[in-house]
The first five atom37 places (N, CA, C, CB, O) and aatype in JSON, in Angstrom:
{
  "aatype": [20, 20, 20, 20, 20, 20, 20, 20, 20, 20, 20, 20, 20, 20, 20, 20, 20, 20, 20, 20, 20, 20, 20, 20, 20, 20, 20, 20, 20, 20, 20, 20, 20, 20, 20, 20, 20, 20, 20, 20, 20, 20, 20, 20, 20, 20, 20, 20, 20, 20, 20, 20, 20, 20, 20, 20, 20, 20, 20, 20, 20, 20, 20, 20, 20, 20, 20, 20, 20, 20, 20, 20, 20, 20, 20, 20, 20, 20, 20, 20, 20, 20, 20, 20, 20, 20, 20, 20, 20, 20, 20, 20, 20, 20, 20, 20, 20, 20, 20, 20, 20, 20, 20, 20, 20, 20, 20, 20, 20, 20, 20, 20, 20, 20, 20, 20, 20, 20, 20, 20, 20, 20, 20, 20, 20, 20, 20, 20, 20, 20, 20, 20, 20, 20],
  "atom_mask": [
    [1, 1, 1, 1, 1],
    [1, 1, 1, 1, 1],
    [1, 1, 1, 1, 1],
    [1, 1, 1, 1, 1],
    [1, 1, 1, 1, 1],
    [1, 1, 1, 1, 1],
    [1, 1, 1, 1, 1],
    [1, 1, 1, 1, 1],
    [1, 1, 1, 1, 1],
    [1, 1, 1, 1, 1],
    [1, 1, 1, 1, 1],
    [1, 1, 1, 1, 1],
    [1, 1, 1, 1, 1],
    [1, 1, 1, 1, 1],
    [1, 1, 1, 1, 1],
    [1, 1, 1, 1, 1],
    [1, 1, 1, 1, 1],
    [1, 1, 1, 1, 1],
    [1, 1, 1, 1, 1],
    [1, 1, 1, 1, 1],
    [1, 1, 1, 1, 1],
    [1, 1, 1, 1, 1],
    [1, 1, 1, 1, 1],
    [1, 1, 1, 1, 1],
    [1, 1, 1, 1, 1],
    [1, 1, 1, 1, 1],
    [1, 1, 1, 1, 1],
    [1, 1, 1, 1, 1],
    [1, 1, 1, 1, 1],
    [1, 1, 1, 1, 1],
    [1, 1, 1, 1, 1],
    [1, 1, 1, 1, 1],
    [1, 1, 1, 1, 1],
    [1, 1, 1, 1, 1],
    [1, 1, 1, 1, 1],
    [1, 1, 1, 1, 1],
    [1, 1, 1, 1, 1],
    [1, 1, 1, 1, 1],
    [1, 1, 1, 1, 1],
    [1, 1, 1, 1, 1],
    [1, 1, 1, 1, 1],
    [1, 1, 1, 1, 1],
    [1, 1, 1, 1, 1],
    [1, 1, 1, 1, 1],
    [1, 1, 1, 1, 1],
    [1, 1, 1, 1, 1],
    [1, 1, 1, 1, 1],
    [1, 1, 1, 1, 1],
    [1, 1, 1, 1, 1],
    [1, 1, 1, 1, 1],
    [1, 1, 1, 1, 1],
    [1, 1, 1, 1, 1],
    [1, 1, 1, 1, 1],
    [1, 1, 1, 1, 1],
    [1, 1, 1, 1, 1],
    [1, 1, 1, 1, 1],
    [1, 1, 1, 1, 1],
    [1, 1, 1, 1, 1],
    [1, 1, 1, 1, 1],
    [1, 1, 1, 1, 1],
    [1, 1, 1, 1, 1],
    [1, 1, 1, 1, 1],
    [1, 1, 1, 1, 1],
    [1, 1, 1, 1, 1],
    [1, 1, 1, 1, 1],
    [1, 1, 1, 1, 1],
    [1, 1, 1, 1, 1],
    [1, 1, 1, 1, 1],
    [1, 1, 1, 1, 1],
    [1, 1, 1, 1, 1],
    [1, 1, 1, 1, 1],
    [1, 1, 1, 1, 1],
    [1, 1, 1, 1, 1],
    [1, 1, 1, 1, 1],
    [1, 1, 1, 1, 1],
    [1, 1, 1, 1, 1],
    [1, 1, 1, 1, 1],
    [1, 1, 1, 1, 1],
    [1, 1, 1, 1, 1],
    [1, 1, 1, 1, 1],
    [1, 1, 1, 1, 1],
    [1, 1, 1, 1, 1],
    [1, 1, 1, 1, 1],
    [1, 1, 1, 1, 1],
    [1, 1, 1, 1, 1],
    [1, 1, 1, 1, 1],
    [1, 1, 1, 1, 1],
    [1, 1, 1, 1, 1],
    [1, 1, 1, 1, 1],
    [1, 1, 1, 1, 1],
    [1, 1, 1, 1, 1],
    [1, 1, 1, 1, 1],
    [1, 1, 1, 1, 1],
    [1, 1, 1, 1, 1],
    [1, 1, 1, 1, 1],
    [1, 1, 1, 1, 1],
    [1, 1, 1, 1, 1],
    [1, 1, 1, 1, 1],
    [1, 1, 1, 1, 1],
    [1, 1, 1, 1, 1],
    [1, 1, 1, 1, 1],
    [1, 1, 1, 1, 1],
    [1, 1, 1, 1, 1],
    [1, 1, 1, 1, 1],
    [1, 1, 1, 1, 1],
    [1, 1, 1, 1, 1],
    [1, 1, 1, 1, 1],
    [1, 1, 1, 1, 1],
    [1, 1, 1, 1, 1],
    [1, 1, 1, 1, 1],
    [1, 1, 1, 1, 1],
    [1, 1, 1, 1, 1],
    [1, 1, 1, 1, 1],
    [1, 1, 1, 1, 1],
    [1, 1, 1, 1, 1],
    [1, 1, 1, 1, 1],
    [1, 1, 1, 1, 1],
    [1, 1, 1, 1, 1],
    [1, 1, 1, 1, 1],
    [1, 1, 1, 1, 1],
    [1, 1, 1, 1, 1],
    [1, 1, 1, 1, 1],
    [1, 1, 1, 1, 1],
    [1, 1, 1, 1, 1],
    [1, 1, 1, 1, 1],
    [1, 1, 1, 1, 1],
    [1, 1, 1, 1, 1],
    [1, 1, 1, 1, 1],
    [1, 1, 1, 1, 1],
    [1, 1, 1, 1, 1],
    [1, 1, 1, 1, 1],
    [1, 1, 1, 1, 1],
    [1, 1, 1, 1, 1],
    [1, 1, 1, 1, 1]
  ],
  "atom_positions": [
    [[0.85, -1.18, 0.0], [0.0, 0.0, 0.0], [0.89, 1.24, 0.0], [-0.97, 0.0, 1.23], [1.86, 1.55, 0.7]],
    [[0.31, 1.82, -0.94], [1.35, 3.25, -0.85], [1.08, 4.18, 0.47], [1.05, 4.37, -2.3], [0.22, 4.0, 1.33]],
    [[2.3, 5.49, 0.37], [2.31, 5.8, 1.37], [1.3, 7.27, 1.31], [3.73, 5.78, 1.79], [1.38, 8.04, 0.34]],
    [[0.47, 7.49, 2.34], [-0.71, 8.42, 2.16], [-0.17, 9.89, 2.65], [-2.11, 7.87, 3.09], [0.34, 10.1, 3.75]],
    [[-0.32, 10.57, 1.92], [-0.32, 12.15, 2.65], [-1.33, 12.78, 3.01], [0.16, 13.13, 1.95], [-1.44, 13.61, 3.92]],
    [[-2.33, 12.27, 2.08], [-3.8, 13.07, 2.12], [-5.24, 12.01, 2.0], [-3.83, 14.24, 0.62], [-5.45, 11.16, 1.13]],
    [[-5.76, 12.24, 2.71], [-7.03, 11.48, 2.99], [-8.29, 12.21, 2.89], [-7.0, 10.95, 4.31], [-8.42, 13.27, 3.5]],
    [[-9.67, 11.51, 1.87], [-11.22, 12.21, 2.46], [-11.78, 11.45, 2.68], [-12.15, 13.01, 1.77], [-11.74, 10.48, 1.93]],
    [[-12.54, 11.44, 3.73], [-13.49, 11.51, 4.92], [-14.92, 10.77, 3.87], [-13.74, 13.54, 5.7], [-15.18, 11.58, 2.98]],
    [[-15.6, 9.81, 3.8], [-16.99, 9.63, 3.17], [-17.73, 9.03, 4.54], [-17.02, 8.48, 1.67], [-17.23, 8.02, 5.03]],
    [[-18.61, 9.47, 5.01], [-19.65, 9.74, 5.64], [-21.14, 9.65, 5.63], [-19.47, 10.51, 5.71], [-21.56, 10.32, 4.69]],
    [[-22.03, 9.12, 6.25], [-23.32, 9.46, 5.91], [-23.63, 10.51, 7.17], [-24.33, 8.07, 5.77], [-23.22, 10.35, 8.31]],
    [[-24.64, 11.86, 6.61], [-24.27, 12.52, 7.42], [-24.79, 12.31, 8.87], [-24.42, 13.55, 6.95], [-24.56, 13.22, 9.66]],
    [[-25.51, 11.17, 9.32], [-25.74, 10.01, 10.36], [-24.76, 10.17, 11.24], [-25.71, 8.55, 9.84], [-24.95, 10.56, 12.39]],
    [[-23.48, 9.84, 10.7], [-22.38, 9.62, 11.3], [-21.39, 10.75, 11.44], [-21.88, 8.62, 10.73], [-20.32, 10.41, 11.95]],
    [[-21.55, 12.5, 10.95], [-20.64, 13.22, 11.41], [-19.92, 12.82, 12.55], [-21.09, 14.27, 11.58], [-18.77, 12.43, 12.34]],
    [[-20.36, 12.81, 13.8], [-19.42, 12.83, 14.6], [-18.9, 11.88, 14.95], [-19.62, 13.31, 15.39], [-18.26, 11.96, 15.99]],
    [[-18.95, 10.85, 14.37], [-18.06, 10.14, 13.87], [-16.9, 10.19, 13.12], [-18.52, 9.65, 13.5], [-15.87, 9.56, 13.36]],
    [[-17.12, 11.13, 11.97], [-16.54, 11.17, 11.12], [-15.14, 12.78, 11.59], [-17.78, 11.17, 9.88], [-14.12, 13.03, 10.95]],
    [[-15.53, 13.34, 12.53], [-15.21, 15.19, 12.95], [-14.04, 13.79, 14.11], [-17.25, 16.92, 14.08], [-12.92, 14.31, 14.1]],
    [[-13.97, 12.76, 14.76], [-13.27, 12.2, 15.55], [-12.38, 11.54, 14.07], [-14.14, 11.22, 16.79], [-11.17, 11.7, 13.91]],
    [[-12.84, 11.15, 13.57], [-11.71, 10.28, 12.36], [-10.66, 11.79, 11.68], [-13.05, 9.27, 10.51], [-9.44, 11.85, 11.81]],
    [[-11.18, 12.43, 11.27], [-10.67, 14.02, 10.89], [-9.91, 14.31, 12.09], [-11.96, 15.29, 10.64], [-9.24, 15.3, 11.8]],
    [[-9.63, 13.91, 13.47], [-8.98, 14.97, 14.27], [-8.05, 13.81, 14.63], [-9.88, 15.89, 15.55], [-7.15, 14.18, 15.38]],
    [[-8.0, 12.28, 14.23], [-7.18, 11.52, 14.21], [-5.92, 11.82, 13.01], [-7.92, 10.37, 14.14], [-4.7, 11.83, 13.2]],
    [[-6.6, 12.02, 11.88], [-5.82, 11.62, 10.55], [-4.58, 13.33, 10.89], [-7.29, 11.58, 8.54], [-3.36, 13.44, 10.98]],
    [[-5.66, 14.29, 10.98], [-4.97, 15.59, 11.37], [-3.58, 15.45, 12.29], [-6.07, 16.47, 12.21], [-2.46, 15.91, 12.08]],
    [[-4.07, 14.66, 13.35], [-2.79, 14.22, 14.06], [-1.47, 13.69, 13.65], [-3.11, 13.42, 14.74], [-0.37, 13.9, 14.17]],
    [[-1.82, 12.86, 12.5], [-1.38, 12.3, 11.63], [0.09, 13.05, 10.93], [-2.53, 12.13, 10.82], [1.29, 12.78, 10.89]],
    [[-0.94, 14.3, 10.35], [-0.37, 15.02, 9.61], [-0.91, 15.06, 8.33], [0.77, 14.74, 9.65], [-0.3, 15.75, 7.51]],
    [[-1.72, 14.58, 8.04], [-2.31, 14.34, 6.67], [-3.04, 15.29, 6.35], [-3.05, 13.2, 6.49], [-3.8, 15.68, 7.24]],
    [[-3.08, 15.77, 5.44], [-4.31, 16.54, 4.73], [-5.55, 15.3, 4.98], [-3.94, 16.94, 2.74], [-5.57, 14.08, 4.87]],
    [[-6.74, 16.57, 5.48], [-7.95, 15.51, 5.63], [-8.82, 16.51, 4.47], [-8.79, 15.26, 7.57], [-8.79, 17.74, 4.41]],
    [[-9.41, 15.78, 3.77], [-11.0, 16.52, 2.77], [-12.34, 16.16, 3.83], [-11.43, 15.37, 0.72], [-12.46, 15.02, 4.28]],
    [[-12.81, 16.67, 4.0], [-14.21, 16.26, 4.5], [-15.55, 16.04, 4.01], [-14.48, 16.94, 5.2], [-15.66, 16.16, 2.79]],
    [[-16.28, 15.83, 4.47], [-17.63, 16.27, 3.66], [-18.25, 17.53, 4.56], [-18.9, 14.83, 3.54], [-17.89, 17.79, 5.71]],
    [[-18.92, 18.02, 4.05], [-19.34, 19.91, 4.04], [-20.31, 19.26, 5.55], [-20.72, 20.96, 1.99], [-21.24, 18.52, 5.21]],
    [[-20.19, 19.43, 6.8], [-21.22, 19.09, 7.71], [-22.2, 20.19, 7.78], [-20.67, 18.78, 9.04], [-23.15, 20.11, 8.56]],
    [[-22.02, 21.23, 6.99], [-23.02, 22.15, 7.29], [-24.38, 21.64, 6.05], [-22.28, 23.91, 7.1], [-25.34, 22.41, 6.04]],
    [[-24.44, 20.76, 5.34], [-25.21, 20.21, 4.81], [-25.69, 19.04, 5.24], [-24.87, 20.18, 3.91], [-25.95, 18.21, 4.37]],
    [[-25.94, 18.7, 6.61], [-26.0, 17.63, 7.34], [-27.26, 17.14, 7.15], [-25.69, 17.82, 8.63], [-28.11, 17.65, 7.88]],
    [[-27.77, 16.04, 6.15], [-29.44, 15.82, 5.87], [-30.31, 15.7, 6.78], [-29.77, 14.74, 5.23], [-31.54, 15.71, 6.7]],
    [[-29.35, 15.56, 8.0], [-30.28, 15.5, 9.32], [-31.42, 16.51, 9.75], [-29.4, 15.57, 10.42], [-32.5, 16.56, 10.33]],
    [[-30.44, 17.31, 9.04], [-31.03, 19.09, 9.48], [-31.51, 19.64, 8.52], [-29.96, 20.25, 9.93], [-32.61, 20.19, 8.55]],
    [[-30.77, 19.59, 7.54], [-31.39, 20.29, 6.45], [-31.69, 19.67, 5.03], [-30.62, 21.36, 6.25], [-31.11, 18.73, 4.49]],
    [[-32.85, 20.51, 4.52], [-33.2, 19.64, 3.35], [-32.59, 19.89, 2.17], [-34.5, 19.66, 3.05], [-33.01, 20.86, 1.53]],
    [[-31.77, 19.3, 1.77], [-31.01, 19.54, 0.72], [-31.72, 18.95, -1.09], [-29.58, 18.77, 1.26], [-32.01, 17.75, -1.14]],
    [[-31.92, 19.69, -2.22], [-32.42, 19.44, -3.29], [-31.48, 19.02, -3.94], [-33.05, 20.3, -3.81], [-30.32, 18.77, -3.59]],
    [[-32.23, 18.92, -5.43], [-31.13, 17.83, -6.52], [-30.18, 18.89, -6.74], [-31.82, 17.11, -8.28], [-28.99, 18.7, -6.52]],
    [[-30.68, 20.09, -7.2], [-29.31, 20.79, -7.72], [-28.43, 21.37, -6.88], [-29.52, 21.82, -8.57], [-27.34, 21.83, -7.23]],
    [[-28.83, 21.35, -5.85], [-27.75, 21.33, -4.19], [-26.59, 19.87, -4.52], [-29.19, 20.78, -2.17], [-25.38, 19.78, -4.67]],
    [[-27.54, 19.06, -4.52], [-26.72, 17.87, -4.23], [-26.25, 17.5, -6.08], [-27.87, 16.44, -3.21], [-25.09, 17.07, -6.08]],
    [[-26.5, 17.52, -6.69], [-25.44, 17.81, -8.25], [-24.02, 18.86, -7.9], [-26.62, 18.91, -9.74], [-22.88, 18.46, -8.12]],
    [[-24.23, 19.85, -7.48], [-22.91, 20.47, -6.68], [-22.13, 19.58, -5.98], [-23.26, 21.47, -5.63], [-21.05, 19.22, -6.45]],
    [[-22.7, 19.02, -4.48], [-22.03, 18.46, -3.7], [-21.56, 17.39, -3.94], [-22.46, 18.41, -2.86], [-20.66, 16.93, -3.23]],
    [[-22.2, 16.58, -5.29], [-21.6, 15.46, -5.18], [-20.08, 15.6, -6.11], [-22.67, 14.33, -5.64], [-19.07, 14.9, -5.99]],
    [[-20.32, 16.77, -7.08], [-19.12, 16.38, -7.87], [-18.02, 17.38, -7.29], [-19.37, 16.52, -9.6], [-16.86, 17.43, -7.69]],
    [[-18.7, 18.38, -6.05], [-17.29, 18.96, -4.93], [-16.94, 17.69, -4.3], [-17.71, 20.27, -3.48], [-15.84, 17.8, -3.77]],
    [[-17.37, 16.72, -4.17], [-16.8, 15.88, -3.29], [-15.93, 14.5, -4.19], [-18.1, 15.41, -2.27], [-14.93, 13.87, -3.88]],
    [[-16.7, 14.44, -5.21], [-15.05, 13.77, -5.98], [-14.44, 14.54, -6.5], [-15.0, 12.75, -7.12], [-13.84, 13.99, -7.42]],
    [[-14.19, 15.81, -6.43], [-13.22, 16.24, -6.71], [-12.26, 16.43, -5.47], [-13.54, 17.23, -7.42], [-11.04, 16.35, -5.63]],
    [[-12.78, 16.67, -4.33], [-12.29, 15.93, -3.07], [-11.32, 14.71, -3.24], [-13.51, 15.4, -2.32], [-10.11, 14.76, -3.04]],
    [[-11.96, 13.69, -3.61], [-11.29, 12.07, -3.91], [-10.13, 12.28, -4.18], [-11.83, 11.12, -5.1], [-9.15, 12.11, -3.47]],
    [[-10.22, 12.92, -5.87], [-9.83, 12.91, -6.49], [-7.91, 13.31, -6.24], [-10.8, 13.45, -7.07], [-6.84, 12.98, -6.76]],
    [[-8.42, 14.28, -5.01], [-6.95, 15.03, -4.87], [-6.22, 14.31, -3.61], [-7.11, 16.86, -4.54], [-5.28, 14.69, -2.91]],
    [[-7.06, 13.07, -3.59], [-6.52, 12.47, -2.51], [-5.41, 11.01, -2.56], [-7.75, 12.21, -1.79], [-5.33, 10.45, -3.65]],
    [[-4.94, 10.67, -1.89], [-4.27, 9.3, -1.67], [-5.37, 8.39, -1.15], [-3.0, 9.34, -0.59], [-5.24, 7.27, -1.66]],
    [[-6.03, 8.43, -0.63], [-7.36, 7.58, 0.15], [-8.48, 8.26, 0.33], [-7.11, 7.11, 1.57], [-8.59, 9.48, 0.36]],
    [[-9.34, 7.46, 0.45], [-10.39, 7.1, 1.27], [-10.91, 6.59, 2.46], [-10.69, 6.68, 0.9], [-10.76, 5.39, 2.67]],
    [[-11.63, 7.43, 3.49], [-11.73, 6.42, 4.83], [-13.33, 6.69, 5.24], [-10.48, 6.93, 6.34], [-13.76, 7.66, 5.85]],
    [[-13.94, 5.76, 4.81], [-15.34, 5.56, 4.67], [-15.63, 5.35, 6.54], [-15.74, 4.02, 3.44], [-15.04, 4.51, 7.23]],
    [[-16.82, 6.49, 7.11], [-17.51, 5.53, 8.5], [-18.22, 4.89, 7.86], [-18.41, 6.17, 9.77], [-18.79, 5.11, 6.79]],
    [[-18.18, 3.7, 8.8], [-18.77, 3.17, 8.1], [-19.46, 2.04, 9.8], [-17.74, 2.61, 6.61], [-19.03, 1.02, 10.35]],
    [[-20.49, 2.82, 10.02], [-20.97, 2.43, 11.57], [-22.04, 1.59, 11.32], [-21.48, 3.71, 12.6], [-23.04, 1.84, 10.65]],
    [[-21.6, 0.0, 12.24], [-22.23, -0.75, 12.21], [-22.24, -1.44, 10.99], [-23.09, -0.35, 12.6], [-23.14, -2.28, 10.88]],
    [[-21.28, -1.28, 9.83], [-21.08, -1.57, 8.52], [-22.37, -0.83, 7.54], [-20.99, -3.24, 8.45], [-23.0, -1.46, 6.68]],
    [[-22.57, 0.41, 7.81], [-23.61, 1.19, 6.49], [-22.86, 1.79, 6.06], [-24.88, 2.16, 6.67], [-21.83, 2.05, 6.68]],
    [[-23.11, 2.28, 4.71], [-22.81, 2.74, 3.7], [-24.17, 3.25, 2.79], [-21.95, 1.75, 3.15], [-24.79, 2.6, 1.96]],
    [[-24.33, 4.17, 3.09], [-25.3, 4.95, 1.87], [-25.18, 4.91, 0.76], [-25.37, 6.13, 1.82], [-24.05, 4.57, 0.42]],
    [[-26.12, 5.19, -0.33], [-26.1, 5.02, -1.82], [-24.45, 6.21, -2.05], [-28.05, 5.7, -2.72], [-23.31, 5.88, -2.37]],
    [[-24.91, 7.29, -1.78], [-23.53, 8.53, -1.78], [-22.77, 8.14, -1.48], [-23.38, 9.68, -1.08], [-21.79, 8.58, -2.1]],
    [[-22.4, 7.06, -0.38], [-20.98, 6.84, 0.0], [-20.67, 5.86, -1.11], [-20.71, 6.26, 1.59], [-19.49, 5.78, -1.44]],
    [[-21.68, 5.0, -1.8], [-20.75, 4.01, -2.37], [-20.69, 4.45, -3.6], [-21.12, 2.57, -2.31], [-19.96, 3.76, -4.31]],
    [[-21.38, 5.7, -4.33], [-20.39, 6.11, -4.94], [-19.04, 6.32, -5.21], [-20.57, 6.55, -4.94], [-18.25, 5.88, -6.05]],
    [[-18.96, 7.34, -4.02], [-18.1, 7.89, -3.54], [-16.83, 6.22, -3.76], [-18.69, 8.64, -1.91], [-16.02, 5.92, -4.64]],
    [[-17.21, 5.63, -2.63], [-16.26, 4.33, -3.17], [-15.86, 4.05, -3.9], [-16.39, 3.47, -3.23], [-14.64, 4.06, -4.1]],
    [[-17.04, 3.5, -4.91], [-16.7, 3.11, -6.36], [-15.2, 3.94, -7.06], [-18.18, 3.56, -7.3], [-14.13, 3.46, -7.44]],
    [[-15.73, 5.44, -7.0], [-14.99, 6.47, -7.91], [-13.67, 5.89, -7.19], [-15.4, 8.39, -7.77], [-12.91, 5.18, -7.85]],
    [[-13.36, 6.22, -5.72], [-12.2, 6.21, -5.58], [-11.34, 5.16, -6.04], [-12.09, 6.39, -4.55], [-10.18, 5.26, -6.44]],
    [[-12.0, 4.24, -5.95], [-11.29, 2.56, -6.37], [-11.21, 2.69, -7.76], [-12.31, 0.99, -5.99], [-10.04, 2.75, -8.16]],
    [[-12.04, 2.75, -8.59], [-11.6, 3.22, -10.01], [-11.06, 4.04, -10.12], [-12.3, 3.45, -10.81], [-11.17, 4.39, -11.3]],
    [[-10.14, 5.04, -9.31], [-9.27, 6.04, -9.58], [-7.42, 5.2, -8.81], [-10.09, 7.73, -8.65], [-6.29, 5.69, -8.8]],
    [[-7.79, 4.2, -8.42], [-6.8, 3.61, -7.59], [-6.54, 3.73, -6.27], [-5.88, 3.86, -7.98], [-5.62, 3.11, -5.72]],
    [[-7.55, 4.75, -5.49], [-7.24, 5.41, -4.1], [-7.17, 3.69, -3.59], [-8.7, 6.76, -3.24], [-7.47, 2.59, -4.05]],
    [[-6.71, 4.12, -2.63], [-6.49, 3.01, -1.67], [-7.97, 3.42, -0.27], [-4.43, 3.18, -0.98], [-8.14, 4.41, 0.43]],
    [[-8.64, 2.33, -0.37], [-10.5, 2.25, 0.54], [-10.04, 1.87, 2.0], [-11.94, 0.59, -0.16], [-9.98, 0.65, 2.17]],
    [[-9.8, 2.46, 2.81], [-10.39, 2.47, 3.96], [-11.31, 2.29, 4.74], [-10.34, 2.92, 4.14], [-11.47, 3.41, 5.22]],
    [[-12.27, 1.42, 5.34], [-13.34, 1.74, 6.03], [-13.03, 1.68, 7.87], [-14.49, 0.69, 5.46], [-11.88, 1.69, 8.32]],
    [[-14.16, 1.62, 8.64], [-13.94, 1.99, 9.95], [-14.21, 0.64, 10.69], [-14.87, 3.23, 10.41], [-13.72, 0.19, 11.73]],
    [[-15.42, -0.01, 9.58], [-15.77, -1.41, 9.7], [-15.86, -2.04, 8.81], [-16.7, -1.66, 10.19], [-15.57, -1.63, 7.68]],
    [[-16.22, -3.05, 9.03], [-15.87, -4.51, 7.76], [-17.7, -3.66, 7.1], [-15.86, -7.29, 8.77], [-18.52, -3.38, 7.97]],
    [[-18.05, -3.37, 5.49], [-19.07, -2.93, 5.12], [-19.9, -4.37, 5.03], [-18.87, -2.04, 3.9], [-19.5, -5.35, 4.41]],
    [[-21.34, -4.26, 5.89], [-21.93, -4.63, 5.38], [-22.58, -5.19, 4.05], [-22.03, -4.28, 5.75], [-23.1, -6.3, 3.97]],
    [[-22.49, -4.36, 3.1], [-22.57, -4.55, 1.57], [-21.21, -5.28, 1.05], [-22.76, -3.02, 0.79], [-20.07, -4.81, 1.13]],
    [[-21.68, -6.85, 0.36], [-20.53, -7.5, 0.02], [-20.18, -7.11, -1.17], [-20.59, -8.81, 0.08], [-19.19, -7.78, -1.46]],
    [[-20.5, -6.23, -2.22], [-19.65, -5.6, -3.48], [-18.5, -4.93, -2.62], [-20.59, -4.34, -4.56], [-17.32, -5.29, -2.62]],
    [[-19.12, -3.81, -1.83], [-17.99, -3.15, -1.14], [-16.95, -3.92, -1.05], [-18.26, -2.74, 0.1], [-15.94, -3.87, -1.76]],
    [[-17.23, -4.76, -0.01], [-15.98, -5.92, 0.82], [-14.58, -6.02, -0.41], [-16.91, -8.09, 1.08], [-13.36, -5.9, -0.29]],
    [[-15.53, -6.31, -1.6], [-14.21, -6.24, -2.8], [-13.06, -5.13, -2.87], [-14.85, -6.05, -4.24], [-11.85, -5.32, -3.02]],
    [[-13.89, -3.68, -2.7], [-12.93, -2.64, -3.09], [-12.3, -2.38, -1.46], [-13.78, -1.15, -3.95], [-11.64, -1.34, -1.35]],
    [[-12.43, -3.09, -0.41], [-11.6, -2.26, 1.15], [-10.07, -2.92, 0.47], [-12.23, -3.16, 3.47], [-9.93, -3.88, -0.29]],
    [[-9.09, -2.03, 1.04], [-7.61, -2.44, 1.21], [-7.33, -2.73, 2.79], [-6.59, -1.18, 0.64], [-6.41, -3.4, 3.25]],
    [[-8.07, -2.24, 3.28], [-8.29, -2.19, 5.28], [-9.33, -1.67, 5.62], [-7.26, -1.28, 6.26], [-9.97, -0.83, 4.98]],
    [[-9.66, -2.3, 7.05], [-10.55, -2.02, 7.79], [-9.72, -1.52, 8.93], [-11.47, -3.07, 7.99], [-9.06, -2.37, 9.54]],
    [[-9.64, 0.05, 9.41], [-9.19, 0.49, 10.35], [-10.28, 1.6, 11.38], [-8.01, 1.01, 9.75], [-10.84, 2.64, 11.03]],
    [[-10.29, 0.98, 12.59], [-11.53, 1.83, 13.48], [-11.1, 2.92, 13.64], [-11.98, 1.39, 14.91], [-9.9, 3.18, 13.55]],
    [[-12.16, 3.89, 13.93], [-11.82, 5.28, 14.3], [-10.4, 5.56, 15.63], [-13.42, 5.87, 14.88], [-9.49, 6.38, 15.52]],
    [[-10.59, 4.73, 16.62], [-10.07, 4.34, 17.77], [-8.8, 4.0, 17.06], [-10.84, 3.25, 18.62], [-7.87, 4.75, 17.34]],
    [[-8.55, 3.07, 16.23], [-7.15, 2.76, 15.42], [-6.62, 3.53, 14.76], [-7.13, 1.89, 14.6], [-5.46, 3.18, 14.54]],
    [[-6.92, 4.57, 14.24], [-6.15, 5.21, 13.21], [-4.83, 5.56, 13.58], [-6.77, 6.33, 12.75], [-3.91, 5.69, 12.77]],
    [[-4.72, 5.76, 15.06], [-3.33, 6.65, 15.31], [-2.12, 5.43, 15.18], [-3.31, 7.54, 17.14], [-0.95, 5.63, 14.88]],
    [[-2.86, 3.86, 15.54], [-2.04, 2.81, 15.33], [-2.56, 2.08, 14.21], [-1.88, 2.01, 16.49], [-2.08, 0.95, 14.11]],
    [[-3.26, 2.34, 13.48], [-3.4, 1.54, 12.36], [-2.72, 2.44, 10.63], [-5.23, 1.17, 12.41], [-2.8, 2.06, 9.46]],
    [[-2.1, 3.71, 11.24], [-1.51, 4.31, 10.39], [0.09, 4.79, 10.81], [-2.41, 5.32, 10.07], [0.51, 5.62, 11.6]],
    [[0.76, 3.8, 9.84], [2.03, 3.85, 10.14], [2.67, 5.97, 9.98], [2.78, 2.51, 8.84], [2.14, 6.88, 9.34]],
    [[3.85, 6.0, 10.81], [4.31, 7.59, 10.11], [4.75, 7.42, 8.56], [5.82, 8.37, 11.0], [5.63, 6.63, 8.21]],
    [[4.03, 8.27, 7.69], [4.48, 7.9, 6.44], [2.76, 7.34, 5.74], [5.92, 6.55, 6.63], [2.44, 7.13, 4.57]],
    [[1.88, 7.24, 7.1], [0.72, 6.98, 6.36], [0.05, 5.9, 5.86], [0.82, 7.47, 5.58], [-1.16, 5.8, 5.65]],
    [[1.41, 4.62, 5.59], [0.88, 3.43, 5.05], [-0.09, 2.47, 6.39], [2.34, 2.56, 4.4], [0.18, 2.27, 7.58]],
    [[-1.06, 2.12, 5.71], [-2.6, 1.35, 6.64], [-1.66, 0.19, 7.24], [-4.35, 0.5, 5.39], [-0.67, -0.16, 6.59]],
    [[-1.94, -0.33, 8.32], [-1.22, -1.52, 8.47], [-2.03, -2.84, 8.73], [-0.33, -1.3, 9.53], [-1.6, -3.99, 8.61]],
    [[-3.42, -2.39, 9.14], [-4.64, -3.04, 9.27], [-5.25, -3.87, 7.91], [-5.58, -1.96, 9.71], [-5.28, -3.15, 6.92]],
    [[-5.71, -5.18, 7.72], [-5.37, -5.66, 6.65], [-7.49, -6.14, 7.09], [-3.6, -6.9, 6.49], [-7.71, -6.6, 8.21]],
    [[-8.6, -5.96, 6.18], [-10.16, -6.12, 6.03], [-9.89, -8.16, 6.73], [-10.95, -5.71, 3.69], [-10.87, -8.91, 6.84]]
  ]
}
């Protein structure tokens, strides 16, 4: 696994704070973290199609500038958006991260590791490479 400098965050927004604890791990890190926008949190607010036609292609372009992916992935969910989000990255080569083993067995194909929120500070070597193996 190559070595990561920069990581984004895929989320359902269910799981922000989940995801604001994985961000203040990777930060520790040293890594560039991407996030997803929490001020669009579906919890709260109602977000439309041409809202979310924006957000989705700010957020692979997110991916895009990244070395990884680190999906929450609580209780093994994954939203339709996140597995986009997946898909793209794995067809771009990112290296998939999740927090848990995904429920959804297509997923299971694209993880390189399963590393918990709680793990990141030891499941990411200095230099970034995952050491945690799905």
């Amino acid at each position: 696994m190559p070595d990561l400098t920069s990581v984004t965050i895929c989320s359902s927004s269910k799981f922000y704070d989940t995801a604001r604890r994985a961000e203040e791990a990777f930060r520790a890190l040293g890594l560039i973290v991407h996030t997803p926008r929490y001020d669009y949190n579906e919890q709260l607010v109602t977000v439309d199609e041409t809202v979310k036609f924006r957000l989705t292609h700010e957020f692979l372009a997110k991916i895009s500038k990244s070395d990884a992916v680190f999906v929450v992935a609580n209780g093994g969910y994954a939203g339709a958006s996140v597995c986009i989000e997946v898909g793209y990255a794995a067809g771009q080569g990112k290296t998939v991260l999740f927090s848990e083993q995904p429920a959804e067995f297509a997923l299971r194909a694209l993880v390189d590791a399963v590393v918990s929120v709680e793990g990141i500070r030891d499941g990411i070597r200095a230099g970034g490479t995952a050491r945690t193996s799905p």
